[in-house]
Structures are given as C-alpha cells and as structure tokens.
C-alpha positions as a printed Julia matrix, in Angstrom:
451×3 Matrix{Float64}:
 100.11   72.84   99.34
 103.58   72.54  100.8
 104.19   73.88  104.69
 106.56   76.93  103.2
 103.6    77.84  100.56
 101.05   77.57  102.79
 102.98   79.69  105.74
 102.89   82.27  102.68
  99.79   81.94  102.22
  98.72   82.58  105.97
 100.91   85.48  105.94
  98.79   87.57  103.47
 102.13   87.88  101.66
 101.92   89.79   98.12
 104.03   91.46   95.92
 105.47   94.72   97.71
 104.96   96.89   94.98
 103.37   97.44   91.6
 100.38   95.6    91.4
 100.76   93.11   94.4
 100.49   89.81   93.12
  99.75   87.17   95.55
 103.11   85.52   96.92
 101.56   81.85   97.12
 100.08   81.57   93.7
 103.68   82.96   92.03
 105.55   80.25   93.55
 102.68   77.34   93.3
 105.08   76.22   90.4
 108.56   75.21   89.96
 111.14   77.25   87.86
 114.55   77.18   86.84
 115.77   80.33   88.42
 114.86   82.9    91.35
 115.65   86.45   90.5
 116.04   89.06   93.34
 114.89   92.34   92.18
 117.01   94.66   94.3
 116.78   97.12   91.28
 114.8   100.11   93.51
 114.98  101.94   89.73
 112.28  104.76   90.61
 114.99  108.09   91.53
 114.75  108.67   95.34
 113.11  105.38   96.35
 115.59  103.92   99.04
 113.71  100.84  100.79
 114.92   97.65   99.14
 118.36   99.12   99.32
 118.64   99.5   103.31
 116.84   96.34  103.78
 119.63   94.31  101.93
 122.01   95.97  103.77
 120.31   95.34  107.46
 118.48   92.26  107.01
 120.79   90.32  104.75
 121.16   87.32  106.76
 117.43   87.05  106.98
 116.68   87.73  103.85
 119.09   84.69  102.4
 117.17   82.16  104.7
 114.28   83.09  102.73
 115.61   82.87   99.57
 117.22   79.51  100.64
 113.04   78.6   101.77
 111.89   79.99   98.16
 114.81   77.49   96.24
 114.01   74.35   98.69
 110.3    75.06   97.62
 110.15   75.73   93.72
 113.23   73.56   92.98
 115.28   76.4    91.31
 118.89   76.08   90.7
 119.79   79.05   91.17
 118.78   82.75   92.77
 120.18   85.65   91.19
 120.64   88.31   93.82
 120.36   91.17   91.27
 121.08   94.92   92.88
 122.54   98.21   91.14
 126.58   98.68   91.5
 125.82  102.16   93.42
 124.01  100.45   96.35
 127.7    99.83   97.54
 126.09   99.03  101.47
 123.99   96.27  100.3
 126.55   94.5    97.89
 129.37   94.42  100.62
 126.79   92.95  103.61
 125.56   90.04  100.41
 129.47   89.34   99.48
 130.22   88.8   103.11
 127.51   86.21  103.6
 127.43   84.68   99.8
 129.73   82.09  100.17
 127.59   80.37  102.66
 125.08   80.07  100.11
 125.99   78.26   96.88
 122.74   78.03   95.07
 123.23   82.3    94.99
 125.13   84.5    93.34
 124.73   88.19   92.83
 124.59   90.57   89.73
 125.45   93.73   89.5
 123.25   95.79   87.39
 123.72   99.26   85.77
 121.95  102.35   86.79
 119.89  102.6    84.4
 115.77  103.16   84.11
 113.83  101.16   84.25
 116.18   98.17   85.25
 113.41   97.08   87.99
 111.16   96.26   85.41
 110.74   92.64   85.78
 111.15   91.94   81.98
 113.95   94.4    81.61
 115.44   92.35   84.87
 115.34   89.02   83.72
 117.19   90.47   80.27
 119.67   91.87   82.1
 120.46   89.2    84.68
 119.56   85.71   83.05
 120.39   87.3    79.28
 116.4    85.55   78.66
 113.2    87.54   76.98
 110.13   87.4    77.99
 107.49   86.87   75.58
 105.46   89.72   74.53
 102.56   90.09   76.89
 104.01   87.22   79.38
 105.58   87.21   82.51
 109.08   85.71   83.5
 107.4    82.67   84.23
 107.27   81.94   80.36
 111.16   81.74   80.45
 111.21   79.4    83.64
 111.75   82.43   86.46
 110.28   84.15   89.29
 110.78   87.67   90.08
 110.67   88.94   93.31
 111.57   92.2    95.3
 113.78   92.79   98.37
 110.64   93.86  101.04
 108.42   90.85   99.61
 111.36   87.8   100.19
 111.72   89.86  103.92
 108.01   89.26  104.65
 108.62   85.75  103.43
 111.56   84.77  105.86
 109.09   86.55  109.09
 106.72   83.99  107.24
 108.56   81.05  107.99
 107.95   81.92  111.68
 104.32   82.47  111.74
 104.65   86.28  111.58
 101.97   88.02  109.01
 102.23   90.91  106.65
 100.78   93.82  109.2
 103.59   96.64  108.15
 105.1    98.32  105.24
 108.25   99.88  104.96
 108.33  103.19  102.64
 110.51  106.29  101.77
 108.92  109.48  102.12
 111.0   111.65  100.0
 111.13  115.46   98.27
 109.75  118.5   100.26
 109.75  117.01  103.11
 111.63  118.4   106.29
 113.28  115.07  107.31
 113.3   113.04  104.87
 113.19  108.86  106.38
 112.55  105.49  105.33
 109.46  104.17  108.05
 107.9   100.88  108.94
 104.53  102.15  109.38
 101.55  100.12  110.44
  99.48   99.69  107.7
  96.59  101.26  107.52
  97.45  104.4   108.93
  97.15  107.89  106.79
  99.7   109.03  104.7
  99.54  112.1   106.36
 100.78  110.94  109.6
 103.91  108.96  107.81
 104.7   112.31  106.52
 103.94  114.31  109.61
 106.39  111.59  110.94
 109.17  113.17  108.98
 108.72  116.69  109.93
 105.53  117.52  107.41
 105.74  119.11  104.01
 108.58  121.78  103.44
 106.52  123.7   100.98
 103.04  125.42  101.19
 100.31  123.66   98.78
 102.16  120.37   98.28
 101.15  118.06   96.64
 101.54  114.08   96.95
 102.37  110.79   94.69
 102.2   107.49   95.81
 105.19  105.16   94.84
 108.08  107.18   92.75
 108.04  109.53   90.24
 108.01  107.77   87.04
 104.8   105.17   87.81
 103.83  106.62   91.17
 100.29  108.24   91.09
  99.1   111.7    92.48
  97.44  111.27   95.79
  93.63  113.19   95.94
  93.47  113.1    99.79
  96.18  112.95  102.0
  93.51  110.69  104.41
  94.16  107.31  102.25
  96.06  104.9   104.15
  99.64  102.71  103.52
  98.74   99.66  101.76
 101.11   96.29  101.48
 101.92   97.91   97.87
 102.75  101.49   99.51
 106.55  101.67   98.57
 107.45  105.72   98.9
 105.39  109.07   99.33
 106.92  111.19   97.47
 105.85  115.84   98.51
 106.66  118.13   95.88
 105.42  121.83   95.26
 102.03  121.89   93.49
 103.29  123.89   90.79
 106.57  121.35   89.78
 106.26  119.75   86.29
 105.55  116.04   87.51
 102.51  117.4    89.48
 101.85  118.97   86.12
 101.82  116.46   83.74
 100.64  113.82   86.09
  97.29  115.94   86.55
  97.33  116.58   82.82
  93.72  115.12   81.6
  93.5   112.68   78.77
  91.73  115.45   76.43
  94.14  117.91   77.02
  97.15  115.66   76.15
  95.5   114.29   72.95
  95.23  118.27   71.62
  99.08  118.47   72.29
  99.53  114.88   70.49
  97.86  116.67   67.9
  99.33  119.33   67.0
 102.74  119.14   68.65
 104.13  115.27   67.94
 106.87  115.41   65.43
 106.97  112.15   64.71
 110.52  112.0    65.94
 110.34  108.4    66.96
 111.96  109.07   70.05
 109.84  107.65   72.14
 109.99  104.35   70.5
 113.65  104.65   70.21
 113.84  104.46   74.3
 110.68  102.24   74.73
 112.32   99.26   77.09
 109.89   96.98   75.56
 110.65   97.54   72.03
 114.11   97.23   73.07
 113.38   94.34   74.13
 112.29   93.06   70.86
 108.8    93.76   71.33
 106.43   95.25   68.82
 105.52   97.97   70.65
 106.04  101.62   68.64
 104.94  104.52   70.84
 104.89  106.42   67.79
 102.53  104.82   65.75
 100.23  104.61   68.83
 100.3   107.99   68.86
  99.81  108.93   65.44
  96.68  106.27   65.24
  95.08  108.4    68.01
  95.93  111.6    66.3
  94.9   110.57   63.04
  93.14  107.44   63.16
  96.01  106.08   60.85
  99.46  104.89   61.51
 100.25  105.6    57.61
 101.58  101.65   57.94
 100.07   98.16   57.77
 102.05   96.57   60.61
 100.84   98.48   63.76
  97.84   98.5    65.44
  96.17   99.9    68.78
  96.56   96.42   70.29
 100.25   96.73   70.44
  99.37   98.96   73.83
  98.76   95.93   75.53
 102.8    95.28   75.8
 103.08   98.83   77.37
 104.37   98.51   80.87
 103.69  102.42   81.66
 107.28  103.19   83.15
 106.8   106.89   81.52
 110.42  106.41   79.2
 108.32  107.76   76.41
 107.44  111.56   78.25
 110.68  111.38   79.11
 112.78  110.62   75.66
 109.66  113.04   73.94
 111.28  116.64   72.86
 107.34  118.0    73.23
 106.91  116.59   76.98
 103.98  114.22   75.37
 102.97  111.18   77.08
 102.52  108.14   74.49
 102.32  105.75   78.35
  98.91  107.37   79.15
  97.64  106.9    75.44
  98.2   103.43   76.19
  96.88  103.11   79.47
  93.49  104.66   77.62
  93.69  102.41   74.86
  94.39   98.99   77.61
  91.38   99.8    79.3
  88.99  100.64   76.53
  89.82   97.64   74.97
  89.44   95.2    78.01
  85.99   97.07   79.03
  85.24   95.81   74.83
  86.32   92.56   75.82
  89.3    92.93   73.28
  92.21   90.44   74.51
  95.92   90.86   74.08
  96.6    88.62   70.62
 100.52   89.67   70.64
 102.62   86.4    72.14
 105.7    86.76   69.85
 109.11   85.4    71.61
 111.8    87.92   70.49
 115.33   86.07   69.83
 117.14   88.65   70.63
 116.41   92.23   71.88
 117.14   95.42   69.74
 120.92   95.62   68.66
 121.34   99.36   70.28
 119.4    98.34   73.51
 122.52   98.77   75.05
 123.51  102.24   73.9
 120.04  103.56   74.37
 119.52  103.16   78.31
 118.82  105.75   79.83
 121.0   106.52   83.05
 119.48  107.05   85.83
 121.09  110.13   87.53
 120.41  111.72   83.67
 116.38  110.9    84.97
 116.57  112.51   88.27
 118.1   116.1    86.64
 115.33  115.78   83.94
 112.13  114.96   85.99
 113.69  118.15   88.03
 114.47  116.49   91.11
 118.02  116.91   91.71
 117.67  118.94   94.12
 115.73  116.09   96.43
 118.25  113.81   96.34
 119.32  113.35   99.92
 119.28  110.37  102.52
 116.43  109.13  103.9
 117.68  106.76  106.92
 116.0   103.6   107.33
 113.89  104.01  111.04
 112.49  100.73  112.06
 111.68  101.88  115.53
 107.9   102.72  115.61
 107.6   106.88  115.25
 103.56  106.58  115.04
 100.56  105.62  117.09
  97.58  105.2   115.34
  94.51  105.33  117.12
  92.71  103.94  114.36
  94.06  101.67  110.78
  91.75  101.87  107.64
  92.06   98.16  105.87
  91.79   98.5   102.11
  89.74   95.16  101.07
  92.13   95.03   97.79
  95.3    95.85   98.06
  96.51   93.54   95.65
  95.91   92.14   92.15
  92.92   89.55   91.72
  89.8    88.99   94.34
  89.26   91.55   97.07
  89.87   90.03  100.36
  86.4    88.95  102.02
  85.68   90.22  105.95
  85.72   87.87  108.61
  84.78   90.85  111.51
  81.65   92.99  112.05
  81.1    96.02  113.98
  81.86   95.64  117.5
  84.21   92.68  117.33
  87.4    93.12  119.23
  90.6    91.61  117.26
  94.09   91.04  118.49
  97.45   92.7   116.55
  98.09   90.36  113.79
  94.63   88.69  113.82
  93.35   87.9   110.15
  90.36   90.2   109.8
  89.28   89.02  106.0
  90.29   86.29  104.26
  91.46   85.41  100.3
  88.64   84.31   98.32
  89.04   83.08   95.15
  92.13   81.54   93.53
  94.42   85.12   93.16
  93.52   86.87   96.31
  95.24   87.57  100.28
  94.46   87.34  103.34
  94.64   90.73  105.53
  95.3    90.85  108.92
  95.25   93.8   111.5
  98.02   95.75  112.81
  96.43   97.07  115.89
  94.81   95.69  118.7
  90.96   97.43  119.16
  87.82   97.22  117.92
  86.37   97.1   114.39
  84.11   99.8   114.02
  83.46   99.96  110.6
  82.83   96.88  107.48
  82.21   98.8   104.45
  82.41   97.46  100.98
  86.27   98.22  100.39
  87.45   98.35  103.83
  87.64   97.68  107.41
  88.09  100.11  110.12
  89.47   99.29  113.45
  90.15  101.61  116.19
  92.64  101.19  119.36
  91.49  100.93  122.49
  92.79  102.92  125.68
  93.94   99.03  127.09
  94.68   97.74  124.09
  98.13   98.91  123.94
  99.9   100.69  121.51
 101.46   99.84  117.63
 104.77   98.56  117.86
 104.63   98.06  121.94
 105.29   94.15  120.82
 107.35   94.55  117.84
C-alpha cells in the first residue's frame, strides 16, 4: 500500500455521503479519470458548495495527491453553473494545475448521482448495475477529497460538516464533532421554528425521517433537514409499504411517467418504473421483457414520486423488491453497457428550482452560512460502529479507558471497512454492540479547544 493510500487509510476516510464507501479501497486501483462531484443536487443542501469556495487551495493539493496516486490523467472538477462562489475561487487557482479542468453542470436533479455525473462530465455510461469504475473513473465528493488533503498531514476524520436547513430559526452550515446528537446541531441554529417538527437526515429527495432526535452525526451526516409534521415529504416519507401498494392499486394510470423521468432509464438502462409497478399490482407486467429484477438498477433518488400525477412512489417498490430479493439470495443478472443514453435524456431533466416548488419547499430556501468555528460542547460523543458501507468497525477501548481527541478507538476489519477515531478527549464509558460511548472529562478540555 502506497504512503498516500495508507495515510487514507489511517484517517478513517469514507465516502461523505450516501452509503460511505471506504476511501482506501476506491482508489486501491488506477483509472483514467478523477471526477469531482461538486454536484450538492439535493434542494437546500449547501456544504460542498462553501467548501469549494473556502478551502479551494486545499482541496486541489488533494486532488493533485489522488492523480499522483491512481495515475489518472485527468480530474474533472465538476460543480453546477449557479454555485457562482465556488467556480470563481477554482478559475483563479486552475491554471496552476494542468492535470484539472472544471465542468460546469446544469441544475438539474439528480446531477450528483454518480452515474448521471460521469454522463454528464466524461460523456461515458456506466454499465447497468456497475459503478464508474467499469468506465475507468472514480467519483468523489467535495467534503471527502477535504478530509483527504487533512490526510496527507496525519489529521483523521473526527468531524462532519452539515446544513441544517427548513424550520429552523437560523439556518447554518456546522462542523460538528461527530458523535454528538442531532438535536444539539439544531439547537445550535436556534431550534425548530415550528411546534411538532419533524426531522430527515440528508436532503429531501433520499434523506430519511429521523425517529429520535438523540441519534448522533455520522461521517455520512450531510444536512438535517426540520419541517412541520404535517408537510407532504413528512407524509409520504412515513407512508408504509401496505398503504402505498393500495394506492398503486387502484390509482396508477399507467402513464409511464415515471419511467419517462427515471435517470437510469435515461441513461439507457432497462429499468421501467412502470412495469415494476404494475408487476406488484398485478403480478403481471402484460409484457415479456420486464421483470422484478430490473429494481436492482434503481438508485432511489425519488424522480419517480416526483414525475407521478398520483404522488405514487415506484423508488420504495424497488427498495422492497432489492431487499427481498437479496434476503432470497437473488443476485443482480442485468450488466448491459448502454451505447448511448435515451435520445430525449436531454429534454427530460428535471430542473432543479422546478423540484424545490414541487416538494413544497420554496419557501426554505435561504442561506445557511458556512460556521467552522466550534458552536457546541459535547460532554459526551456516541460512535456508531458502522457508519459506512462493508464491515462494522471493531473496538479497540473498554469501559474505563481514557482516549485522547483523535485517538483511533476501533479499527477496520475486514477488506471494506474504517477505522473510527474519537473526537473528544474523556473516557469511554460504554462498548456496546453498535457503538462506543465516550464522555468528556472536567480536565479534559473542551471540542474544538485544539482545532
């Protein structure tokens, strides 16, 4: 393992989003191209945005670590036209830095998605059921290549920066220790706005409702996002599987919309939201070339409930069908390598500032200034054992052992797994089966005191 990997490695880095895939196993292999996934496509979601525009300079050393180490010709700095900070601070510095060049992407939804990305920037397709690797790139997003460069001086993953956005009094964009309870971040900003809120992790397409506002910021935690418990995404989000199979029932038209807009099958991919949807209904598609494996290629961005005239949600059907078909030990068989994507894929994205009016958030769109000065102290941090894709992380502590800020406290086991270290100096006082519980000491000092 190389000195760069391995510093990667130490650093507990993973993906900053999504499903946190282990930094040091994406880039064990060469590739042809980097691609910079400055995208930030989920409405209200501001942290890869400011971070380009503050930490630019830092964030090209990485990338200039990440080409050294995979041999890439090229990174493709890849950020929406309407982040108009962050594309003046990368022009400025760009010509420093040959082996870059940026791309300005549309805003459209999902343009984040790592296969809608790679389309978009590199004009490539990735296989059905792959990953960009298949066509010789890397993805990566703006926080994760940050964490990288601190890498490359010894400096571990202990933070997370997130927007906590919608009824909230002040809206902000933190770096919060992780560990600590989302409802501190959001007391942070002034607390909720409305009575009964309610909470999703992440954004409001692919973000997930929150049951206690106790869980704590993981290193995949990339917004909170307060709205009133009676507003249609807390709605349909809580919506159980029965209930939206009755509506599939007997309110589906069979409009096709929801294929129509699929990014996948825009892609080229035989994925047909429709058919799914009709197979559930009716345990027939009424045609011989679809079949309930084709949910495998879903990617769950929610353009389906969206483009659907009856509000129906062909994304969770396929979530269902995924996971009943992995627990049969069913395997994806669909590895087709599309030529070209869907002739109207252009004139069928969907804009984003058409997504924020119709998720009903318009009226939440307002800044939410990047604070990197701390603006919590934690007394204790919960340490979620898997925060990331693969292997949980193993302890290394017990009860009663005092650790040091930034001391690894459980280690990667297993080929896809990370290391986890502590933000806070104290004592561990609980080693339960999916966490680790530390708690600051009076002497110990305070969060951010050293940062």
């Amino acid at each position: 393992m190389s000195d760069v990997l391995e510093k990667i490695r130490a650093a507990g880095i993973i993906g900053a989003g999504g499903a946190g895939f282990p930094t040091h196993v994406k880039f064990a292999r060469p590739c042809e191209f980097i691609v910079l996934n400055g995208a930030e496509c989920e409405p209200l979601l501001q942290v890869d945005q400011q971070l380009a525009a503050v930490h630019t300079e830092a964030l090209l050393r990485g990338m200039e670590a990440l080409l050294d180490l995979t041999g890439a010709k090229k990174a493709v700095l890849a950020f929406k036209g309407k982040y108009h900070d962050a594309l003046a601070r990368i022009e400025s510095l760009l010509s420093a830095h040959p082996r870059m060049v940026l791309h300005v992407l549309p805003n459209i939804y999902p343009a984040g998605d790592e296969q809608v990305l790679v389309c978009e920037a590199l004009k490539r397709i990735v296989p059905e059921g792959g990953i960009p690797m298949a066509v010789d790139t890397i993805v990566l997003n703006v926080e994760t290549l940050l964490n990288v460069e601190r890498a490359l001086d010894g400096v571990p993953v202990t933070e997370k920066y997130l927007t906590v956005c919608g009824a909230v009094r002040d809206p902000r964009t933190l770096r919060v220790p992780i560990g600590v309870p989302f409802s501190s971040v959001i007391e942070a900003c002034g607390g909720a706005s409305v009575p009964d809120a309610c909470l999703i992790e992440g954004g409001p397409m692919m973000g997930k409702p929150v049951s206690s506002w106790e869980m704590p910021v993981t290193k995949t935690t990339k917004g909170l996002l307060v709205l009133p418990h009676d507003h249609p995404l807390i709605v349909s989000k809580g919506r159980s599987m029965k209930e939206m199979m009755r509506l599939a029932r007997t309110a589906c038209c069979h409009c096709m919309l929801c294929t129509e807009l699929c990014p996948r099958y825009l892609l080229g991919h035989s994925l047909h939201p429709d058919k799914l949807m009709r197979l559930a209904s009716f345990n027939s598609t009424c045609e011989r070339d679809a079949s309930a494996t084709e949910a495998f290629l879903c990617c769950e961005c929610g353009m389906c409930e969206v483009a659907c005239v009856m509000g129906l949600q062909p994304w969770r059907l396929n979530r269902e069908l995924k996971g009943r078909m992995a627990a049969a030990g069913i395997k994806n068989p669909h590895a087709a390598r599309p030529k070209e994507p869907h002739p109207f894929r252009g004139l069928r994205a969907f804009s984003a500032a058409k997504l924020v009016h119709r998720l009903g958030l318009a009226s939440y769109v307002r800044p939410a200034p990047l604070v990197e000065a701390p603006c919590l102290w934690p007394r204790s941090v919960t340490l979620m054992l898997k925060q990331h894709i693969g292997a949980p992380s193993v302890p290394l502590v017990g009860v009663g052992d005092r650790v040091e800020r930034g001391q690894r406290v459980a280690g990667g086991e297993g080929p896809v797994s990370a290391d986890l270290h502590t933000p806070l100096a104290g004592m561990v006082t609980a080693v339960e089966r999916d966490r680790i519980v530390i708690e600051a000491r009076a002497s110990d000092g305070k969060w951010g005191d050293a940062a």
